[in-house]
C-alpha positions as CSV (number, residue, x, y, z in Angstrom):
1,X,-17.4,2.2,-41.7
2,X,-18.5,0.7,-38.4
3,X,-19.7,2.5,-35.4
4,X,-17.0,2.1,-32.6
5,X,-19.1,2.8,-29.5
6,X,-16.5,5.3,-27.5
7,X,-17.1,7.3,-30.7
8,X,-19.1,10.0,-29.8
9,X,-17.2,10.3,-26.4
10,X,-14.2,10.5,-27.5
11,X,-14.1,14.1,-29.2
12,X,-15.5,15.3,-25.6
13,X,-12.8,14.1,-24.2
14,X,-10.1,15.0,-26.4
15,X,-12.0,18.7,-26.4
16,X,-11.8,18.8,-22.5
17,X,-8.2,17.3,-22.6
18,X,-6.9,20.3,-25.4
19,X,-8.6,22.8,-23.6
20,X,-6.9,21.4,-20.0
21,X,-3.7,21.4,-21.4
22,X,-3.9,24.9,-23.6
23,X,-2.0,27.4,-21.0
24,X,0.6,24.7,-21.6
25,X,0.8,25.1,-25.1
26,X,1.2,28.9,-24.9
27,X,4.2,30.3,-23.8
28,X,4.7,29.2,-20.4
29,X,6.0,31.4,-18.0
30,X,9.0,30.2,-15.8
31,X,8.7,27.6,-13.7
32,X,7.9,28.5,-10.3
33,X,10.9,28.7,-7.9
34,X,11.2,25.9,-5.5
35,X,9.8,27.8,-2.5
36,X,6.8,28.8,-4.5
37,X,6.3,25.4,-5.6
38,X,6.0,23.8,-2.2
39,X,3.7,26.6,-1.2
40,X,1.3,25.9,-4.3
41,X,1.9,21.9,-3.4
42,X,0.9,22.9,0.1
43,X,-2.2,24.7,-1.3
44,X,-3.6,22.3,-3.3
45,X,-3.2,19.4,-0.6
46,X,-5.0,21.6,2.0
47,X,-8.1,22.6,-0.7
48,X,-8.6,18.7,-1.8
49,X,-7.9,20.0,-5.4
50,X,-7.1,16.0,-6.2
51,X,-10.8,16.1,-6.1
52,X,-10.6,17.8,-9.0
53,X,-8.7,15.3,-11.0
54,X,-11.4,12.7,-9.4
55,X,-14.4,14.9,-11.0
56,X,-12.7,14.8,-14.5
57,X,-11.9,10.7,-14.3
58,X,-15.6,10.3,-13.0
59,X,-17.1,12.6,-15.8
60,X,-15.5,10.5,-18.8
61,X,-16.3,7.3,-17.1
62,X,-20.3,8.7,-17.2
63,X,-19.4,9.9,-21.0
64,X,-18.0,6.2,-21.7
65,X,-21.0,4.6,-20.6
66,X,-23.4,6.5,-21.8
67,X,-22.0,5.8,-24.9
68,X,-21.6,2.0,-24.2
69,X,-25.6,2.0,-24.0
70,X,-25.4,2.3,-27.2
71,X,-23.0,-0.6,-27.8
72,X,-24.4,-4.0,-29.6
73,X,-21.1,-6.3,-28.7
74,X,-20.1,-4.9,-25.3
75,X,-20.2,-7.1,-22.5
76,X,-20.1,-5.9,-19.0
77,X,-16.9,-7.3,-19.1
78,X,-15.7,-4.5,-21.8
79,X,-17.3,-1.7,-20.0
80,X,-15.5,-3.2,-16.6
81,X,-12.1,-2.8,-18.9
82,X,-12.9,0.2,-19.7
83,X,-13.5,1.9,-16.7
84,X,-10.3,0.1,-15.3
85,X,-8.1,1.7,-17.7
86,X,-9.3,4.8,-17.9
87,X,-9.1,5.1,-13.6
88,X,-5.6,3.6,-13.8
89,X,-4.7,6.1,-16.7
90,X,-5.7,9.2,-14.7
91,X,-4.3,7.7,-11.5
92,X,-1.0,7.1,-12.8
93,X,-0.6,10.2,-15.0
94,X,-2.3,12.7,-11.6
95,X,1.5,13.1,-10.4
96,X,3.6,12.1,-12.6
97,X,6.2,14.7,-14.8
98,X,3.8,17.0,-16.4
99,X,0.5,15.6,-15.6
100,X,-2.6,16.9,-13.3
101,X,-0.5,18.1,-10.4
102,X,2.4,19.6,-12.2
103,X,-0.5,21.6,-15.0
104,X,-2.2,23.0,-11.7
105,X,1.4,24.3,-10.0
106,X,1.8,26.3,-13.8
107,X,-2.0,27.1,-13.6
108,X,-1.4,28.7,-10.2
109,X,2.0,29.9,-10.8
110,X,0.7,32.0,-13.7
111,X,-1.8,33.7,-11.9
112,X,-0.3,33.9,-8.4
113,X,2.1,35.6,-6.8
114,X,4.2,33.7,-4.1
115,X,2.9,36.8,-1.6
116,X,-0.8,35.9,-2.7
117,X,0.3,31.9,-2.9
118,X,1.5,32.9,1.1
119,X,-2.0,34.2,1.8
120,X,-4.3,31.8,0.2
121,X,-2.5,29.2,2.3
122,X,-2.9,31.6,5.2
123,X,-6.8,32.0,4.3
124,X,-7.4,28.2,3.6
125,X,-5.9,27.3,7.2
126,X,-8.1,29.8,8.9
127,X,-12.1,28.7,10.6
128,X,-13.5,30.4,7.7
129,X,-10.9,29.2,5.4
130,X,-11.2,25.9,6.2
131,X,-15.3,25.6,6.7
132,X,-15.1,26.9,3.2
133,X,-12.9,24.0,1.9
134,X,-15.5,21.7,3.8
135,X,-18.6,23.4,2.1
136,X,-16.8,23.9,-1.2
137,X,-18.3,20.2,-2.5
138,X,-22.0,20.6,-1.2
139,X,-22.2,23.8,-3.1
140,X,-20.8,22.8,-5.6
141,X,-23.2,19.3,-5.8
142,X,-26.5,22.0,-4.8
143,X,-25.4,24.4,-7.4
144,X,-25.2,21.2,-9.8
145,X,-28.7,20.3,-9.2
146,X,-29.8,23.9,-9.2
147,X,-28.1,24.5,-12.4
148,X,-29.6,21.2,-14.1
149,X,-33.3,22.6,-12.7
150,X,-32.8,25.6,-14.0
151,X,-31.7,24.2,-17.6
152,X,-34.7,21.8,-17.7
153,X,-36.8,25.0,-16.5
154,X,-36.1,26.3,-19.7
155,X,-36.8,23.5,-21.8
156,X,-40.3,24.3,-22.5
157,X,-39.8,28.0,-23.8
158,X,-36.8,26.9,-25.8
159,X,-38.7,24.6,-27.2
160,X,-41.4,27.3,-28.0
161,X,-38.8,29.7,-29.3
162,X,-37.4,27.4,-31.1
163,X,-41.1,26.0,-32.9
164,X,-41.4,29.8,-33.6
165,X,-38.1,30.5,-35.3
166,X,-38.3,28.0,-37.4
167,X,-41.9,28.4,-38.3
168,X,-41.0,31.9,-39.1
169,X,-38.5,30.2,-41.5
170,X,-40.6,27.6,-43.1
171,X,-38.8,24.6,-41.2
172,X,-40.4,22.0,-39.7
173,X,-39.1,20.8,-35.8
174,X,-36.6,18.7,-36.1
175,X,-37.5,14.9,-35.1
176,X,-35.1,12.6,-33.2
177,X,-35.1,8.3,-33.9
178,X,-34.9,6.5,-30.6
179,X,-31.8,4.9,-30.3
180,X,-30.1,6.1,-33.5
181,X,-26.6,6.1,-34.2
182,X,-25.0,9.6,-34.1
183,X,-25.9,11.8,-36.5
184,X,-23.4,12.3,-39.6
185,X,-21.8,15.5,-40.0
186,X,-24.5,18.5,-40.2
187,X,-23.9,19.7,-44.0
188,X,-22.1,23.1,-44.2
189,X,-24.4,26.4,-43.8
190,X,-25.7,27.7,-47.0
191,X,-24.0,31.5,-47.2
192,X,-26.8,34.4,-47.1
């Protein structure tokens, strides 16, 4: 069996895709009424939530290449093809019948009221409401960068704790080959 190089993205995606889609799979409440619907369109026009969408399209075009390093026949070409599709795929699919746009109106519609639905709206058109909706992205991107920081702050003591653990269990650290191929399916735990 070959390595395909979209291989180890692919269950990310499919993961983040199931677990998008999930309230849908449950039993959906009703559909929201027509008035309520416009209000939620209205709502996520006025917070950018398309950006959203954007986010998820540009993290599994950084998982694809990523895993295109890792490709021996992929020319840029391929990788161009690639992120062509997958754009055009999202693009086309963001407001179409039960795509992005319709999921979020069920998200919202679930946990929303068309009184509260009324007041976001009223919120987000407000000075505070709306220099929120500006701010929203740079703190999200800060607390991205804060977050990573803080992960790779930890790195050292994990790895420590981790030396220590296993020591105390008579396992040696595991080692990594540069470049390798994903790893084949960790063999099932031993029962204690």
């Amino acid at each position: 069996m070959s390595f395909h190089p979209l291989q180890p993205w692919l269950p990310r995606l499919a993961l983040l895709l199931c677990l998008s889609l999930a309230p849908l799979a449950q039993a959906a409440p009703a559909a929201a009424n027509s008035a309520k619907r416009e209000d939620i369109a209205k709502l996520l026009k006025l917070t950018h939530s398309e950006r959203m969408a954007n986010q998820l399209v540009e993290l599994s075009l950084q998982g694809v290449r990523q895993s295109l390093k890792r490709c021996n026949n992929c020319t840029r070409q391929t990788f161009d093809i690639i992120e062509q599709e997958t754009r055009k795929l999202f693009e086309d699919s963001l407001n179409s019948p039960g795509g992005w746009f319709d999921q979020m109106v069920r998200v919202y519609d679930a946990h929303f009221t068309a009184e509260e639905i009324r007041g976001l709206l009223r919120f987000y058109q407000s000075p505070l409401g709306k220099r929120l909706i500006s701010e929203t992205p740079l703190i999200a991107q800060e607390g991205l960068v804060a977050g990573q920081q803080w992960s790779q702050s930890l790195g050292g003591p994990l790895e420590q704790r981790i030396r220590s653990a296993l020591g105390k269990a008579g396992l040696p650290m595991p080692t990594m080959a540069p470049d390798a191929a994903p790893a084949a399916a960790l063999p099932e735990r031993t029962k204690r």
